[in-house]
C-alpha positions as CSV (number, residue, x, y, z in Angstrom):
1,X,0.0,0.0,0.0
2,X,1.4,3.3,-1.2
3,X,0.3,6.7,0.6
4,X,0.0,9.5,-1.3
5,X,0.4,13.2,-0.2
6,X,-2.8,14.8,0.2
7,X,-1.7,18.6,-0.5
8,X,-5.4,20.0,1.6
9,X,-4.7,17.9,4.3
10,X,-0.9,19.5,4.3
11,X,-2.7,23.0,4.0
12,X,-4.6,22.5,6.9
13,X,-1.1,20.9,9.2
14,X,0.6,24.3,8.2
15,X,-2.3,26.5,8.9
16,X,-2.5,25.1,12.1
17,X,1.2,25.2,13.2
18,X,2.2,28.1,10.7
19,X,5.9,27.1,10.3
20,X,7.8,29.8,10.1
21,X,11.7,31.0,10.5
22,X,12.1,31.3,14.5
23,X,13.4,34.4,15.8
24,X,12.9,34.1,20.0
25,X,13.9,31.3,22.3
26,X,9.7,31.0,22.9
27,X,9.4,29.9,19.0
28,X,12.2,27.8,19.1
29,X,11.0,25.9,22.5
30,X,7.4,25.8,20.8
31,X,8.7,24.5,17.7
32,X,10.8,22.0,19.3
33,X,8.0,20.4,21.4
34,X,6.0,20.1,17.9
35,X,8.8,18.3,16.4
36,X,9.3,15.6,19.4
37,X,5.3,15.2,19.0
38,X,5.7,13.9,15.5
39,X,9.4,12.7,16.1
40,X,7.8,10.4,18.4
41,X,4.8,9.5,16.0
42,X,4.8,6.4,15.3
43,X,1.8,6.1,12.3
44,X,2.9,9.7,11.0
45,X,1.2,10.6,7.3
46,X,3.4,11.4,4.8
47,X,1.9,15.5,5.5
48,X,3.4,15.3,9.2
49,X,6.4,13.9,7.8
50,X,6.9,17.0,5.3
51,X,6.2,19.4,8.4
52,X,8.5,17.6,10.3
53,X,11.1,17.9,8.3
54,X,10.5,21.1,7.2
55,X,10.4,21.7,10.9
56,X,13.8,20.3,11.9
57,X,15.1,22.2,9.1
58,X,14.1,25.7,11.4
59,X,15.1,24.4,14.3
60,X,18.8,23.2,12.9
61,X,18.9,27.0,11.1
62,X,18.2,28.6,14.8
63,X,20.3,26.0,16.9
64,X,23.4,26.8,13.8
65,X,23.1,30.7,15.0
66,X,22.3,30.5,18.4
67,X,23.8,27.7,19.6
68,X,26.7,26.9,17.2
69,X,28.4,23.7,18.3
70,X,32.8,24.6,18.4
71,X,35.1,22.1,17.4
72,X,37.0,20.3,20.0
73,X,40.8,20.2,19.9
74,X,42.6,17.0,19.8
75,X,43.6,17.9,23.1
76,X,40.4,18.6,24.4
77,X,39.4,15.0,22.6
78,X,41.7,13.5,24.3
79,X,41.1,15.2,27.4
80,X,37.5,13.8,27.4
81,X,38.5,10.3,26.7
82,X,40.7,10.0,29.6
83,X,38.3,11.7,32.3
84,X,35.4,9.3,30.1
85,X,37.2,6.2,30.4
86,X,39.1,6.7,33.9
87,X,42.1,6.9,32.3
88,X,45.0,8.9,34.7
89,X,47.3,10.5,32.3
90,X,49.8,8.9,33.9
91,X,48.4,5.3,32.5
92,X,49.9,6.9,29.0
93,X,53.8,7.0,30.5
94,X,55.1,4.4,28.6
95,X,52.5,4.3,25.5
96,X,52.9,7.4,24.5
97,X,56.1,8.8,25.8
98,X,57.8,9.7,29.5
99,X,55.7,11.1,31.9
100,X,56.9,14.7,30.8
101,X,56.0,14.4,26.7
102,X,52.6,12.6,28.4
103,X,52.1,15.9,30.7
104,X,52.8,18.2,27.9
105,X,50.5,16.6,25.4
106,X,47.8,17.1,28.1
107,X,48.6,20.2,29.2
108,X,48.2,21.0,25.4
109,X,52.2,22.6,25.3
110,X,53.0,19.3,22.8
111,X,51.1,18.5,20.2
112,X,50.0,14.9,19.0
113,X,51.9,13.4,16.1
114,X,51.0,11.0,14.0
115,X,52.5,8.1,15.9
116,X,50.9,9.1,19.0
117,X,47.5,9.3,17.7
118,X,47.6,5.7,16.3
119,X,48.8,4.4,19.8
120,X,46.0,6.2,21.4
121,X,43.6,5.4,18.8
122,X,44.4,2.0,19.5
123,X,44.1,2.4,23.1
124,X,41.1,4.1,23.3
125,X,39.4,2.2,19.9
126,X,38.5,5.7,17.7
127,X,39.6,7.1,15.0
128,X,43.4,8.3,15.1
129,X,42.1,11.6,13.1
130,X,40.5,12.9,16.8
131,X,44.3,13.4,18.1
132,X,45.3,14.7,14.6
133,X,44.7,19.0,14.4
């Protein structure tokens, strides 16, 4: 069985939500909880499934400018990983170097090289390009 879009039943979805690009943190939160709604729908139409995209597409354009996501440094990566996985930095003496190239790579003074990310990439079972700036 094939649904078809119904383009009056559409109409009537966006007359009743009226998506349009959000401007306040009160449009955003209202948008947002109209997009978990059908997110969470599980016999959505193929009309809520055209406003929910069109939807997420607003709310990714405000979250872009409002709450832009930085980069995180290989240091910072690796930073994370150890505090995630329990790791002391001083579990890295030995794989990685002495205890001072280990305490300058985490202090970010040093960075990674090449051969260091593959050992910790190893270690930690990611991709070696997270240590690589």
């Amino acid at each position: 069985m094939t649904l078809t879009f119904d383009r009056s039943v559409y109409t009537d979805l966006l007359s009743q939500v009226t998506p349009k690009v959000i401007e306040t943190e009160a449009e955003y939160e209202q948008t947002l909880a109209i997009v978990e709604l059908l997110a969470f729908n599980q016999n959505r139409t193929p009309e809520q499934t055209a406003l929910y995209k069109l939807l997420v597409l607003l709310v990714e354009a405000y979250e872009a400018e409002y709450y832009p996501i930085s980069e995180a440094s290989p240091i910072d990566v690796l930073n994370h990983i150890l505090e995630a996985s329990d790791t002391k930095p001083a579990d890295l003496v030995g794989l990685i170097g002495s205890s001072s190239v280990v305490a300058e790579i985490v202090n970010g003074t040093r960075a990674i090289n090449e051969a260091e990310a593959k050992i910790l990439s190893d270690r930690f079972k990611v991709s070696p390009s997270l240590f690589i700036a």
